[in-house]
C-alpha positions in Angstrom: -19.4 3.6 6.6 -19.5 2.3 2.9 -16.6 2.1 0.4 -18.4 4.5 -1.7 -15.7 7.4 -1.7 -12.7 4.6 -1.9 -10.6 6.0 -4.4 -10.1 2.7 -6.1 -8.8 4.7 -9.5 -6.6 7.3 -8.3 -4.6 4.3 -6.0 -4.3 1.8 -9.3 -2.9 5.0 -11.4 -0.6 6.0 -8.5 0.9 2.8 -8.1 1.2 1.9 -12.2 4.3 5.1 -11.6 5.5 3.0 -8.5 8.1 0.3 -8.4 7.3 -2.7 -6.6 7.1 -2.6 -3.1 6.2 1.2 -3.5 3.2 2.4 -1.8 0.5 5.3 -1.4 -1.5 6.3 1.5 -4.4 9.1 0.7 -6.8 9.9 3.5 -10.5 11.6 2.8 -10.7 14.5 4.4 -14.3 14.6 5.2 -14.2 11.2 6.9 -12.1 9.2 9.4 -11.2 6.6 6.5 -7.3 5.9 5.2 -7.0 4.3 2.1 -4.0 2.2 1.2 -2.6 0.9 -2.4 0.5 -1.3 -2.3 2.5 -2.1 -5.4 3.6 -5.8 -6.0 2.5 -7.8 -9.0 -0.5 -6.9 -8.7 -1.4 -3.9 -7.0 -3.3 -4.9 -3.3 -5.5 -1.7 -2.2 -6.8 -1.4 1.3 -9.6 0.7 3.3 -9.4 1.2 6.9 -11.2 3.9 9.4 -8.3 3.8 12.0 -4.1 4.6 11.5 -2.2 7.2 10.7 0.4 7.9 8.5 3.1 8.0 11.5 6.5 6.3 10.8 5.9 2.4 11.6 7.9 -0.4 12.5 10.3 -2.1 10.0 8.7 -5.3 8.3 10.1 -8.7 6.7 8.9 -9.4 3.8 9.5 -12.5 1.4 10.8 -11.8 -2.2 11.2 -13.8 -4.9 14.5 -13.2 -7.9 14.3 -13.6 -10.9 15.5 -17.0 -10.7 13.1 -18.2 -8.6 14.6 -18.4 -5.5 13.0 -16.8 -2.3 14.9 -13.9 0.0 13.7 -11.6 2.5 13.7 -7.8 2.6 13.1 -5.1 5.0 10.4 -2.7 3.8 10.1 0.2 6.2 6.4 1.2 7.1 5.6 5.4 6.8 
């Protein structure tokens, strides 16, 4: 399967209304493909043919403050 029907668009304007570490999840209803936008400095966007939008594990993720000093954070998967 292509990424013809990735919606590239609709993810970037999602996300622009997201704070960081905000994310969106939209699935295509006439195929077996998830497609994932996550909001950090720049917005990352993924395509996948296999998940689920089921509650996932807690992940540690490294932050930096506006100082410049690095800290971790738990972002929670769902």
């Amino acid at each position: 399967m292509g990424h013809g029907d990735y919606p590239v668009e609709a993810i970037r304007w999602t996300l622009s209304t997201l704070d960081r570490g905000d994310h969106v999840v939209m699935k295509n209803v006439n195929a077996p493909m998830w497609a994932v936008g996550w909001s950090d400095h720049h917005y990352k966007c993924y395509i996948t043919t296999h998940g689920s939008s089921d509650l996932g594990e807690p992940a540690t993720k490294k932050r930096q403050k506006a100082n410049g000093r690095n800290h971790r954070i738990q972002v929670l998967l769902y």
